[in-house]
C-alpha positions as CSV (number, residue, x, y, z in Angstrom):
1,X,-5.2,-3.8,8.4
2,X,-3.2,-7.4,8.1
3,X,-2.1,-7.4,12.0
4,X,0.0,-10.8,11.8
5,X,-1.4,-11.0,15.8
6,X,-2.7,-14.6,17.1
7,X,-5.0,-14.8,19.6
8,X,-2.4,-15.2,22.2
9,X,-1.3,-11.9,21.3
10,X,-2.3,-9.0,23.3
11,X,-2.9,-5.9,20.6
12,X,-1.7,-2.6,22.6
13,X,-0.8,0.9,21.4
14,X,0.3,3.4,23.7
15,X,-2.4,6.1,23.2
16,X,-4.9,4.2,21.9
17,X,-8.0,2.2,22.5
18,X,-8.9,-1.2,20.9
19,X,-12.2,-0.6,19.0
20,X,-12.5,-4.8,17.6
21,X,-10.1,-6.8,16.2
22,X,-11.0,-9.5,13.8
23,X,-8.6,-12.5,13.9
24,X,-8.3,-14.9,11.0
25,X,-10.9,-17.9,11.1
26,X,-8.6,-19.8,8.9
27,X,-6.9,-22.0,11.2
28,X,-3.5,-19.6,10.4
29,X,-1.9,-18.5,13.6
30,X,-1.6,-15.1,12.8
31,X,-3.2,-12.5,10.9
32,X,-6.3,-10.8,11.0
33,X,-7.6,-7.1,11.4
34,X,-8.0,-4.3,14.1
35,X,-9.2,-1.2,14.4
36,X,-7.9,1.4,17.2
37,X,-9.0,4.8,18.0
38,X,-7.2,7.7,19.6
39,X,-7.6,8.0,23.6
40,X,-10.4,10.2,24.4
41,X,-12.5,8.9,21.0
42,X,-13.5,5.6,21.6
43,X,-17.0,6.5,22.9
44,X,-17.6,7.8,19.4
45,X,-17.0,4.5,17.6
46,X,-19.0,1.3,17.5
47,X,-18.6,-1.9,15.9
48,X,-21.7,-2.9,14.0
49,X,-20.5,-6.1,12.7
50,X,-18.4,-8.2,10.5
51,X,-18.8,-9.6,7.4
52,X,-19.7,-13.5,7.7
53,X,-17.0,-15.1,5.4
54,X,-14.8,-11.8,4.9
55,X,-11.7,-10.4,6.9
56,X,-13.5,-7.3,7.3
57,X,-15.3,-5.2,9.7
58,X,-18.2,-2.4,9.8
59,X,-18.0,0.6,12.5
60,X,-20.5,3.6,12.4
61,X,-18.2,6.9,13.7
62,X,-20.6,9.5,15.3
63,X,-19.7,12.9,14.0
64,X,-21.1,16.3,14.8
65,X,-22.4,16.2,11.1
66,X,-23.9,12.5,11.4
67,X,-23.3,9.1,11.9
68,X,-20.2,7.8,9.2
69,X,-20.0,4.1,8.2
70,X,-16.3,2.6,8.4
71,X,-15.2,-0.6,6.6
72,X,-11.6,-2.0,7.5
73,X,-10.5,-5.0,4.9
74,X,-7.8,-6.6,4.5
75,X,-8.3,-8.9,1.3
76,X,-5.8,-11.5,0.6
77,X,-4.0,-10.9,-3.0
78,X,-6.1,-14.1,-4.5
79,X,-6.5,-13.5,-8.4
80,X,-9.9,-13.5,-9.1
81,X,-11.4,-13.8,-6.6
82,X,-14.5,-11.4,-6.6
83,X,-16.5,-12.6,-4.1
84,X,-15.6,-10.5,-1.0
85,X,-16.1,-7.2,-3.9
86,X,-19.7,-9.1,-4.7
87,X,-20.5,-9.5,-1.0
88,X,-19.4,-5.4,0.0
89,X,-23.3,-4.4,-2.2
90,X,-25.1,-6.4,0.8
91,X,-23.1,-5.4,3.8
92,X,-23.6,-1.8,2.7
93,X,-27.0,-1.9,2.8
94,X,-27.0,-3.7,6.1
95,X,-24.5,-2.4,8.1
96,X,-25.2,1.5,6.4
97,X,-28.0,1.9,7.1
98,X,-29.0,5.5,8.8
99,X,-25.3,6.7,8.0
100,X,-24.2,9.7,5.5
101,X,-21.1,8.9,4.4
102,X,-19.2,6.1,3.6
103,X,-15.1,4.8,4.3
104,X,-14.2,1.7,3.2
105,X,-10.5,1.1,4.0
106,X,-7.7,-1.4,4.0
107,X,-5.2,-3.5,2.1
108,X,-7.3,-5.1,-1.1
109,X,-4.5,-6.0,-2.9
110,X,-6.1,-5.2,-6.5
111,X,-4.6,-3.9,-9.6
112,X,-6.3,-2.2,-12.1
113,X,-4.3,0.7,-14.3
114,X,-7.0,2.6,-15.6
115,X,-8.2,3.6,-12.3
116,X,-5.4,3.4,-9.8
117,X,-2.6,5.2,-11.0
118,X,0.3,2.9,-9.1
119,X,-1.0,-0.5,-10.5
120,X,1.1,-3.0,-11.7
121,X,-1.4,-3.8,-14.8
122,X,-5.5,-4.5,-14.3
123,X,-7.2,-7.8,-12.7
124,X,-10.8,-9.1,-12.6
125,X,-11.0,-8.3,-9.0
126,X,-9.1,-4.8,-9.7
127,X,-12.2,-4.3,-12.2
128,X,-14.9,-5.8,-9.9
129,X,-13.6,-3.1,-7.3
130,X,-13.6,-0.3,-9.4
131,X,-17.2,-0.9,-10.9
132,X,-18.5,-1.4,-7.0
133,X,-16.9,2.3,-6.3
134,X,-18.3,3.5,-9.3
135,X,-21.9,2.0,-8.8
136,X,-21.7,3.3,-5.1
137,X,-20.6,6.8,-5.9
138,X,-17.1,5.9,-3.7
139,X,-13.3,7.3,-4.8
140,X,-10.1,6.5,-4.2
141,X,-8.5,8.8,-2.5
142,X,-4.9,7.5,-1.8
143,X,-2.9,8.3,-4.7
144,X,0.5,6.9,-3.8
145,X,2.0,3.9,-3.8
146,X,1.8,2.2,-0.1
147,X,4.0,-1.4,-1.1
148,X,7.0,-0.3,-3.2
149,X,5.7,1.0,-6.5
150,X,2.0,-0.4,-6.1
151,X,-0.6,1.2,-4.3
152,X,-2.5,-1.6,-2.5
153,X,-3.7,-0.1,0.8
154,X,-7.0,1.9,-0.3
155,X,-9.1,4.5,1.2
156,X,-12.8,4.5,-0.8
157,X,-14.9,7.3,0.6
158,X,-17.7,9.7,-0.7
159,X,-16.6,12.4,1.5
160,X,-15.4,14.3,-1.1
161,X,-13.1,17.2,0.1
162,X,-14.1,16.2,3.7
163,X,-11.2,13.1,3.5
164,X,-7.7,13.5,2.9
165,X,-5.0,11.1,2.9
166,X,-1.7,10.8,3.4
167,X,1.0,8.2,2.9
168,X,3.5,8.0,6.1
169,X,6.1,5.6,7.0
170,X,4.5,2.4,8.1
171,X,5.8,-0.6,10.4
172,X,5.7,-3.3,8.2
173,X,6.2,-4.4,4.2
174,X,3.2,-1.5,3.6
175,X,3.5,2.3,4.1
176,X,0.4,3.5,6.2
């Protein structure tokens, strides 16, 4: 979910289809989010929108069994900062609505032991993040570390046994 593309950068992957991509609106020149989906599946995403401050994005995926939100975040390791956590309550409701599930995904860089088993101790924002999944009846369903012995890169869902994940080699510093 952190690309390290610039705008001048042309995101292909043999295969698949760009969905959106989100660039940074920091000024940096590089960075930023994308989503892809696998040839063939594209007509069965849309983008819905993106949050106004956040690096994160909202697709509904159109299932046979209903219409599933997707939210793809990359939030910057920034201790306590809780804002973009505050702000996912709002975009929820608006971006959610008529959906039946929920995914929220992406590298959130928060630490808190108690509920993520690979933490490297507990933070505010790890806190913040865990009350949100709580409140909104999401899990993690990860379960490995994806950045040496951390696990940083989440998957929140309330699919239930509908969702599983698996940690692969990735092509950067994170495991995918």
């Amino acid at each position: 979910t952190e690309t390290f593309l610039d705008k001048s950068k042309p995101s292909e992957l043999k295969g698949y289809v760009e969905i959106a991509r989100l660039d940074r609106r920091t000024g940096e020149t590089q960075g930023g989010i994308i989503l892809f989906a696998r040839c063939g599946f594209e007509n069965s995403i849309v983008h819905v929108g993106d949050s106004a401050v956040h690096e994160r994005s909202w697709f509904v995926i159109h299932t046979n069994r209903g219409a599933i939100l997707l939210g793809l975040w990359y939030r910057r390791p920034d201790p306590n900062e809780v804002d973009s956590i505050v702000s996912l309550y709002d975009e929820l409701a608006e971006f959610g609505e008529g959906t039946i599930n929920t995914i929220i995904m992406g590298d959130m860089n928060v630490h808190e032991a108690g509920w993520l088993r690979f933490s490297d101790g507990t933070s505010l924002e790890g806190r913040e993040l865990q009350a949100f999944s709580n409140i909104t009846g999401l899990s993690e369903r990860v379960g490995e570390p994806t950045r040496g012995a951390n696990l940083l890169d989440l998957v929140l869902s309330d699919l239930e046994a509908d969702l599983k994940c698996a940690v692969i080699p990735g092509v950067s510093d994170h495991e995918a």
